[in-house]
C-alpha positions as CSV (number, residue, x, y, z in Angstrom):
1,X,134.2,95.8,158.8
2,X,133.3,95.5,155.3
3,X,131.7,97.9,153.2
4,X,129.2,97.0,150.5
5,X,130.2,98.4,147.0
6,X,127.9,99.8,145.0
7,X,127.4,100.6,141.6
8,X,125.3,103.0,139.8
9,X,123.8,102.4,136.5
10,X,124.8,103.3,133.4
11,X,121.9,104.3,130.2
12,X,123.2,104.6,127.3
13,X,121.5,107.2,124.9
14,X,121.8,108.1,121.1
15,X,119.9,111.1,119.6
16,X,120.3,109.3,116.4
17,X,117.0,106.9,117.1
18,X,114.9,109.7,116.5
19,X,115.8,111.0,113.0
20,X,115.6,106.7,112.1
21,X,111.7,107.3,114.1
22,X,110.7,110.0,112.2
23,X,111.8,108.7,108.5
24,X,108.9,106.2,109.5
25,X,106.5,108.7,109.9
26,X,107.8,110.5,106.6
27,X,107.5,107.4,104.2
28,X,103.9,106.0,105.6
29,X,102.9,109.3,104.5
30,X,104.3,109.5,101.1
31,X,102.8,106.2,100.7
32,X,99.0,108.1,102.0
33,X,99.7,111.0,99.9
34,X,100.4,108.7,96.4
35,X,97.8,105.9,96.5
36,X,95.0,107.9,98.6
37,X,95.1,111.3,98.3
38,X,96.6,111.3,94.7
39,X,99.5,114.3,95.6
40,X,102.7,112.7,94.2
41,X,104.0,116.4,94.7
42,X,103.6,115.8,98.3
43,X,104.5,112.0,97.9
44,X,107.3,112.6,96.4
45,X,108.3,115.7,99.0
46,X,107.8,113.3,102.0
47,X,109.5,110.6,100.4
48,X,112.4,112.7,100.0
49,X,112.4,113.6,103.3
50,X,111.9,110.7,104.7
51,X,114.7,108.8,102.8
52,X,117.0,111.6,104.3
53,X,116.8,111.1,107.6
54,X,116.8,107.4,107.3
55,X,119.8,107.5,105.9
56,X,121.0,110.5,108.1
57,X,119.8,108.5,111.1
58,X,121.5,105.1,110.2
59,X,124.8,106.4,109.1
60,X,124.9,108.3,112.4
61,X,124.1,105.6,114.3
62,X,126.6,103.5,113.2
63,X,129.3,106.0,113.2
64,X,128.3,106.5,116.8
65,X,128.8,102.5,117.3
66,X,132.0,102.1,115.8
67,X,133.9,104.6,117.3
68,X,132.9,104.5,121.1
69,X,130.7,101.9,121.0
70,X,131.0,98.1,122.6
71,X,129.9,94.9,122.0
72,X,127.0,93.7,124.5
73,X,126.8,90.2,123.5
74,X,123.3,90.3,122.5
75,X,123.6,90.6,119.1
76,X,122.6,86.9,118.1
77,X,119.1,87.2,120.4
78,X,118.8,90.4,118.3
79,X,119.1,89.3,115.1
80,X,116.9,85.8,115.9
81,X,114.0,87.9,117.0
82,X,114.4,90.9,114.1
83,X,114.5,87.1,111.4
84,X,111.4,85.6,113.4
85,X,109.3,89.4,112.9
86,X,110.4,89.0,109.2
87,X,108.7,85.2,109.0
88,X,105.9,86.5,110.2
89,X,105.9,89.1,106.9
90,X,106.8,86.5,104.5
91,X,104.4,83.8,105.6
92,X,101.2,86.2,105.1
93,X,102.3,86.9,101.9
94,X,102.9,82.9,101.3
95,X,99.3,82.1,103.1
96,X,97.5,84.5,101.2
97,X,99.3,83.6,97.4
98,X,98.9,79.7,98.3
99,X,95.0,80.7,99.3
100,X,94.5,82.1,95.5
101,X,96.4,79.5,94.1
102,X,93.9,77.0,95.5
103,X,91.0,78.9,94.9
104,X,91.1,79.5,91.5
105,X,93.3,76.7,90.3
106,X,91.5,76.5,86.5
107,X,91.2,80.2,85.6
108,X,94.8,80.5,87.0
109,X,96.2,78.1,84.5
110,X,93.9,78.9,82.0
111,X,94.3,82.8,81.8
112,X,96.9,83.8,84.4
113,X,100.6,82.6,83.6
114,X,102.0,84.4,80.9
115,X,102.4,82.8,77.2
116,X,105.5,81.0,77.2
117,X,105.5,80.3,81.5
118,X,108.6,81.4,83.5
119,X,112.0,81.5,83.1
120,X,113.4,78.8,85.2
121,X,116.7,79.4,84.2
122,X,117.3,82.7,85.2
123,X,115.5,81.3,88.7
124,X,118.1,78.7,88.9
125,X,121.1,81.7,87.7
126,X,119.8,83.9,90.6
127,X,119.3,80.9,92.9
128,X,123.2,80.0,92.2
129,X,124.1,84.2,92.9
130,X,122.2,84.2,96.3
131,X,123.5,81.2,97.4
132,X,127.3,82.2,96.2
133,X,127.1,85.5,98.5
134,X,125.8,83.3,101.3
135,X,129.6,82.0,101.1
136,X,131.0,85.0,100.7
137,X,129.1,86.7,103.8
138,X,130.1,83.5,105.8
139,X,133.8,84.2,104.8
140,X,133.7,88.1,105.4
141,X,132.2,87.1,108.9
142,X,135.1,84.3,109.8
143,X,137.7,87.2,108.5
144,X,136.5,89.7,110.7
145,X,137.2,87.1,113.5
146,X,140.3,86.4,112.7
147,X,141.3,90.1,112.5
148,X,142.0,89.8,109.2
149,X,140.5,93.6,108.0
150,X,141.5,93.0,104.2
151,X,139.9,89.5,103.7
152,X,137.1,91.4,105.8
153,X,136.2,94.1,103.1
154,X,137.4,91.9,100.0
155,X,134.5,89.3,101.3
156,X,131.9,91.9,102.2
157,X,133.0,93.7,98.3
158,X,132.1,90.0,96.9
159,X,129.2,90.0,98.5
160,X,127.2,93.4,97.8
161,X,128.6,92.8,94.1
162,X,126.8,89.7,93.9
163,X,123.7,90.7,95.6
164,X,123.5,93.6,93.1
165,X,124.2,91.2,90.0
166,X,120.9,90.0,91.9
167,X,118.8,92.9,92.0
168,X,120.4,94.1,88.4
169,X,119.3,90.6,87.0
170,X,115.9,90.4,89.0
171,X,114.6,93.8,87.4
172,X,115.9,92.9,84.0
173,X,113.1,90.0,84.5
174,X,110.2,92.0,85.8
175,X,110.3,94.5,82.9
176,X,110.6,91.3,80.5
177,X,107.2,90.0,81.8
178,X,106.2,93.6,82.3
179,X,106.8,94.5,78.2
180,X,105.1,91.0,78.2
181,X,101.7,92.3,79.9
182,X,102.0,90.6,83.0
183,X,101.7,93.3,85.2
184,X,100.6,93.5,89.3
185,X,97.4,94.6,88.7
186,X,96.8,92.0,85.4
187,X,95.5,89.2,88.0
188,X,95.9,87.8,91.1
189,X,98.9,85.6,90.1
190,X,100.5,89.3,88.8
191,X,99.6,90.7,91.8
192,X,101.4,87.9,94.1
193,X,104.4,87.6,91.7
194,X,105.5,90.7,92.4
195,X,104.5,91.1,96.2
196,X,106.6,88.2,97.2
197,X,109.7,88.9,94.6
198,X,109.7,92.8,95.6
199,X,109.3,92.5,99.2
200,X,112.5,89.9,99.1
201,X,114.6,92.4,96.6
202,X,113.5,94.7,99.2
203,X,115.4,92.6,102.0
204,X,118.2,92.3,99.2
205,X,118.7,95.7,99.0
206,X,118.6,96.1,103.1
207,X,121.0,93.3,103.3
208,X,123.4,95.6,100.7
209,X,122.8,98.9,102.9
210,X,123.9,96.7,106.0
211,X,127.3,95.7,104.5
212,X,127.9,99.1,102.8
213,X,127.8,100.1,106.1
214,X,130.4,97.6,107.8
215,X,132.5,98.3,104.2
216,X,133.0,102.3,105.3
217,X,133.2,101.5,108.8
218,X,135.5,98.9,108.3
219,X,138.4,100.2,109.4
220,X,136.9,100.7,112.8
221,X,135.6,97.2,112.7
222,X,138.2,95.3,115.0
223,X,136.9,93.9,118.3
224,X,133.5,94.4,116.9
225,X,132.0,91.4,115.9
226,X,128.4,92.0,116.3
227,X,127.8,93.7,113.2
228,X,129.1,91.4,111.1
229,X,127.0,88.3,112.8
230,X,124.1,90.7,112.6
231,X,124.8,91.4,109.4
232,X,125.3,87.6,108.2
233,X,122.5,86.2,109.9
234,X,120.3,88.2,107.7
235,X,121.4,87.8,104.8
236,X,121.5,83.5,105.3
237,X,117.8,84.6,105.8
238,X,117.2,86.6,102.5
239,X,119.1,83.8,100.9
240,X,117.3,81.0,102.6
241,X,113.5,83.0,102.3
242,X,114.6,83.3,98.7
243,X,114.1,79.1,97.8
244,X,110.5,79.5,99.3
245,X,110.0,82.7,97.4
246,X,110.6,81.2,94.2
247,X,109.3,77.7,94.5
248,X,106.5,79.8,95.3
249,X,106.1,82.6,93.2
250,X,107.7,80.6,89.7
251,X,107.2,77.2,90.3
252,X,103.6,76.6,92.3
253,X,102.5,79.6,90.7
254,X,103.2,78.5,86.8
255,X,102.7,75.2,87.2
256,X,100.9,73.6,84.4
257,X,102.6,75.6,81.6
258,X,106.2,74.3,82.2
């Protein structure tokens, strides 16, 4: 006679989701307490907080990951829905700095772009950086897979010394134009400049946090692929989003003062 086997269900739990949950909670409200109720005492207290267990939660996490953790083989579905939530945030920002663009196409030529227009070659030097790391990244990735741990962190070291030549680079720029009087609150073209350029340094600087954590962990990192896909995925995003930003923000928005 033959007996049925049967197999109980396994749930996998980490009590490191909830200090990542509450850093959430922690940051909106530094953000209330600055630009509403005017406490930056208290906006800079939550902040604080809020930052810690972030980073508390996340380095947890992946410790947790990478030394009992497994690959499930959903990473790629992961990562394609985490990119598609992150169109969605980049095209409102597009929709509504097109929308401006349009609707006040003379005073925005007349009064808006500031004296001299933008610096195209620094767009094209960043451009070239981005797109370098997205090699780099690639490499790191096919390294990994290969088991090959030191071209794995000399890639991934290429990479988040790139991306920061990027952010370095990026700032030097905004306090140029800053000095320069063009400001986020001087106009609407100001105002969507900087909205579309910070919210990608923003990615930037997750895609850094991402492979400074695979760089620490990387000596745990064999027969763990996931992280690494995850990891280059996004960043071919941040360097694909990164064309649209600046045709966007440099080239629709000063053009007619080239």
């Amino acid at each position: 006679m033959a007996h049925e086997g049967t197999h109980a269900a396994h749930h996998e739990t980490s009590v490191w989701a909830l200090p990542v949950g509450l850093s959430t909670f922690f940051l909106a409200l530094a953000a209330i307490a600055y630009f509403t109720w005017k406490l930056p005492f208290l906006a800079v207290l939550s902040g604080g907080v809020g930052l810690a267990l972030f980073v508390l939660g996340i380095a947890g996490w992946a410790n947790e990951y990478f030394s009992k953790g497994h690959d499930e083989g959903l990473g790629f579905q992961g990562i394609v829905w985490f990119v598609f939530a992150e169109v969605v945030i980049f095209g409102t920002i597009f929709a509504g700095f097109w929308m401006a663009r349009v609707t006040h196409a003379d005073v925005w030529v007349r009064e808006w772009i500031p004296e001299g227009g933008m610096n195209l070659g620094l767009v094209a030097l960043l451009t070239l950086i981005l797109w370098t790391s997205s090699f780099t990244i690639w490499k790191a990735e096919h390294s990994i897979e290969e088991g090959d741990l030191g071209g794995y962190r000399m890639w991934l070291l290429a990479t988040m010394i790139l991306g920061t030549l990027f952010l370095v680079l990026h700032a030097w720029e905004w306090m140029h134009l800053w000095h320069k009087g063009f400001t986020i609150s001087s106009n609407m073209y100001g105002t969507g400049f900087y909205m579309l350029t910070g919210v990608h340094a923003s990615h930037v600087l997750v895609g850094l946090g991402m492979q400074l954590i695979l760089l620490i962990n990387s000596g745990k990192a064999l027969g763990k692929k996931t992280p690494a896909r995850a990891a280059s995925y996004y960043w071919h995003f941040v360097d694909l989003a990164w064309l649209l930003v600046a045709g966007t923000a440099y080239i629709v928005g000063s053009y007619g003062k080239f």
